[in-house]
C-alpha positions as CSV (number, residue, x, y, z in Angstrom):
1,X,108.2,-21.5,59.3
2,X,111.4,-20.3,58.1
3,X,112.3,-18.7,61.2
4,X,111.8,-22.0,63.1
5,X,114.2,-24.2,61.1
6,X,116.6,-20.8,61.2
7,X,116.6,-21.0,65.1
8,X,116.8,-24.8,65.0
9,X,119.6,-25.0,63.0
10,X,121.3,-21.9,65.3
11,X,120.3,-24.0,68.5
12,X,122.2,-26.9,66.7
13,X,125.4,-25.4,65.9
14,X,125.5,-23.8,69.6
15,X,125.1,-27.4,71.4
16,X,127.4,-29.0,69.0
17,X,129.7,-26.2,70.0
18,X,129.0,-27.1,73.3
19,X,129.7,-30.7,72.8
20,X,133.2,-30.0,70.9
21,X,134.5,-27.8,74.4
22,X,133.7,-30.7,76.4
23,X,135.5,-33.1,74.2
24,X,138.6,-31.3,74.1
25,X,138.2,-31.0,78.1
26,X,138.2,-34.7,78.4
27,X,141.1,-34.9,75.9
28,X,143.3,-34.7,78.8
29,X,141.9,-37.6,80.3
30,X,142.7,-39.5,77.9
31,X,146.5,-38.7,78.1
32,X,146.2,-39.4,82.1
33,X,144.2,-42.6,81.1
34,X,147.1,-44.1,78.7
35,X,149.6,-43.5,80.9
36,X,148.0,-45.2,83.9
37,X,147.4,-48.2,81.1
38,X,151.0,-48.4,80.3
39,X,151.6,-48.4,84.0
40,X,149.5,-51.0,84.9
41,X,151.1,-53.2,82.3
42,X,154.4,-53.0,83.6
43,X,153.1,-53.5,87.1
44,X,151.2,-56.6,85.8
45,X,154.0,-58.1,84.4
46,X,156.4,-57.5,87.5
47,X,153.7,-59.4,89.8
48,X,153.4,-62.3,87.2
49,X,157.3,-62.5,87.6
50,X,157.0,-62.1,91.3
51,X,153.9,-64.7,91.3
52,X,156.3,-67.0,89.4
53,X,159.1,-66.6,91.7
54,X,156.9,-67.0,94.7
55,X,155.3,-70.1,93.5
56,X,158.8,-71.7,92.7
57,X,159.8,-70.8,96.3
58,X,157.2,-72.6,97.5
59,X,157.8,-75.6,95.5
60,X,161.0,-75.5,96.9
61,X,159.9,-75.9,100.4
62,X,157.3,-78.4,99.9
63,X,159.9,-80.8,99.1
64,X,162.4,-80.0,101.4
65,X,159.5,-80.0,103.7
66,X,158.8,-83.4,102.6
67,X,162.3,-84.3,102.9
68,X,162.0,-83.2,106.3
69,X,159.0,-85.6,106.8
70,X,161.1,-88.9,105.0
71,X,163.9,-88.4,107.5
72,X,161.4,-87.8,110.6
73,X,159.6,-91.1,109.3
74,X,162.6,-92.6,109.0
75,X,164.1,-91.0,112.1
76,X,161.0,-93.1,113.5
77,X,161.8,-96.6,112.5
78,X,165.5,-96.3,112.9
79,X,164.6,-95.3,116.6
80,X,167.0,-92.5,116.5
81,X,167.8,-90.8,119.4
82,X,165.5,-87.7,120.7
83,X,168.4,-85.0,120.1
84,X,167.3,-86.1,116.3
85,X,164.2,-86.1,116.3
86,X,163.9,-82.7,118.2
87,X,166.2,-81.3,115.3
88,X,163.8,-82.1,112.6
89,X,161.5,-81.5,114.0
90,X,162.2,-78.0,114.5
91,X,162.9,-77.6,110.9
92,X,159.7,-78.8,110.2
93,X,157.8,-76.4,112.3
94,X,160.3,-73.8,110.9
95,X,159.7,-74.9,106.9
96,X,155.9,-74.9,107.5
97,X,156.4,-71.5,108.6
98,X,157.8,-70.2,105.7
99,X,155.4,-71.8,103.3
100,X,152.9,-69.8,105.6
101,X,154.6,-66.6,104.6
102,X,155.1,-67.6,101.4
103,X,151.1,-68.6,100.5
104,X,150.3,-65.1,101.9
105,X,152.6,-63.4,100.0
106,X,151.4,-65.7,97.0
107,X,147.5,-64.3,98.2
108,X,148.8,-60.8,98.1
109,X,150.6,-60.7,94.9
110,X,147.1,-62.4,93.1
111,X,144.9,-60.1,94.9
112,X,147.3,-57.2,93.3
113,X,147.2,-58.9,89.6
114,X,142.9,-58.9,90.0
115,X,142.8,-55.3,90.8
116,X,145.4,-54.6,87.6
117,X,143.1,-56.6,86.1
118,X,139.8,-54.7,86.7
119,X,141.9,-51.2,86.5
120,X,142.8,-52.5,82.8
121,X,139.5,-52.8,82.0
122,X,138.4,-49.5,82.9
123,X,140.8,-48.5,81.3
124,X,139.6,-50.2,78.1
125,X,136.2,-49.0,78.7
126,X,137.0,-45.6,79.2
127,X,139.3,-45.5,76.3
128,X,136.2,-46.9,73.5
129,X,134.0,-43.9,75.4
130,X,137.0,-41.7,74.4
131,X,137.4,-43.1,70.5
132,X,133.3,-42.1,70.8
133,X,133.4,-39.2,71.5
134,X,136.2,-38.1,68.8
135,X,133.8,-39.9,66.5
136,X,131.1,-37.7,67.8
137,X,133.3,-34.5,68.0
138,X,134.6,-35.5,64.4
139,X,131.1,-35.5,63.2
140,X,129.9,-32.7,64.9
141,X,132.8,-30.8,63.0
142,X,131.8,-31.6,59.8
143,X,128.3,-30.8,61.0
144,X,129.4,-27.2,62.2
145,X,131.8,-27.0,58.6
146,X,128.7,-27.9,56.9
147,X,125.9,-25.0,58.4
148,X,128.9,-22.5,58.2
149,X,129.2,-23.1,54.3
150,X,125.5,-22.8,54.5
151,X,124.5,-19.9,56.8
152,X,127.9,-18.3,56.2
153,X,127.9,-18.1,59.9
154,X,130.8,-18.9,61.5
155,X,129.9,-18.9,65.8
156,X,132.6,-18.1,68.3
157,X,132.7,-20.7,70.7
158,X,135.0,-19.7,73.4
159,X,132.5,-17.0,75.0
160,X,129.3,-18.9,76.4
161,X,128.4,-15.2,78.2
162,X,126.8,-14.1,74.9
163,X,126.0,-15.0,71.4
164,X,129.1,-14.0,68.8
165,X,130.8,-15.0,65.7
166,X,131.2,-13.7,62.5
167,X,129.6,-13.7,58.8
168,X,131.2,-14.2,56.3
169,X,130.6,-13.8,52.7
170,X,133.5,-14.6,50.4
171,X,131.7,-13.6,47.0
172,X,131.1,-9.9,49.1
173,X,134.2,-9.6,50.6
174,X,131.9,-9.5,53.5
175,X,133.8,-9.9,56.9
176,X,130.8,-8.9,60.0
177,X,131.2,-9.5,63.5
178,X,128.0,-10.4,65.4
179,X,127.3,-10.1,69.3
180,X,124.2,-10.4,71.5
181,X,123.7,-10.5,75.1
182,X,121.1,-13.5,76.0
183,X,120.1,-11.6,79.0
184,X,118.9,-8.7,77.2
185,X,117.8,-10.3,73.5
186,X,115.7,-13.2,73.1
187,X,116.9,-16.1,71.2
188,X,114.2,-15.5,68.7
189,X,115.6,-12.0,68.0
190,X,118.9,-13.1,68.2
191,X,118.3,-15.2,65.3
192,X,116.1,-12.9,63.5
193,X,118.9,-10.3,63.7
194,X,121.6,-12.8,62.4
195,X,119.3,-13.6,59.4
196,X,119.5,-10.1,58.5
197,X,122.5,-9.3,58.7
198,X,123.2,-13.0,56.5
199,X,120.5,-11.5,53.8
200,X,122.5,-8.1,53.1
């Protein structure tokens, strides 16, 4: 029975071991992922201004482009002559082009502000995940801090090839280095063997 809880608690060091390596590879993302956050803010704050801009444009030619439409109207009624009347209307046709342009530029520039929009929050999202997993990490230190004070087993958790740390008895002056090969040990020995080495 003991040996079972021995083994458990081994098996529970290892994968929290696991678990810390794999939180310190992601740590890098989470550099990567601010960056592109801080990014996106600035590019979501030029495309506001450049929304703003392109929406006072077009204010702008609505009303010359319904000047344009007064003095056609009244180009009309004053029966002006057709040199006139060709005149505005040709800068008519050529206002209503530009608030074309302008409307799709308008489209464009929302469209952009959406996608920094979703890209902020993934960036959010990934960012909680991230504070998560230091929460986990953090815990799974004090876990690890907590069987080593125990077991007096500290685990070396840079070589996954094989099983190796060291024990350490303070009271002994007791500095041992452990290492087993999985291939050729069983787990169950492997523990066995760490027990007594821990018991001398």
């Amino acid at each position: 029975m003991g040996d079972s809880s021995t083994k458990n608690v081994v098996e529970e060091v290892i994968a929290y071991s696991d678990d810390i390596i794999e939180y310190l590879e992601v740590e890098k993302d989470a550099n990567i992922l601010t960056q592109h956050l801080e990014y996106s803010k600035v590019l979501q704050s030029q495309c506001l201004a450049d929304s703003n801009d392109v929406r006072s444009l077009l204010q702008d030619y609505q009303r010359k482009i319904d000047m344009s439409k007064k003095k056609t109207d009244e180009a009309k009624f004053e029966v002006a002559s057709d040199a006139e009347i060709n005149l505005l209307q040709k800068e008519l046709e050529e206002e209503l082009q530009r608030e074309r342009l302008l409307r799709k530029e308008l489209r464009f520039i929302t469209n952009k502000i959406s996608d920094l929009e979703h890209q902020r929050v993934s960036v959010e999202e990934r960012r909680q995940i991230l504070k998560n997993l230091e929460q986990d990490e953090l815990k799974a230190q004090m876990k690890l801090s907590m069987y080593a004070s125990v077991t007096n087993v500290i685990p070396n958790l840079d070589d996954h090839a094989k099983v190796s740390g060291h024990i350490v008895q303070i009271d002994k002056r007791l500095d041992e280095m452990f290492e087993f090969d999985p291939t050729r040990t069983t787990a169950f020995d492997t523990c066995n063997s760490i027990w007594k080495m821990v018991g001398m």
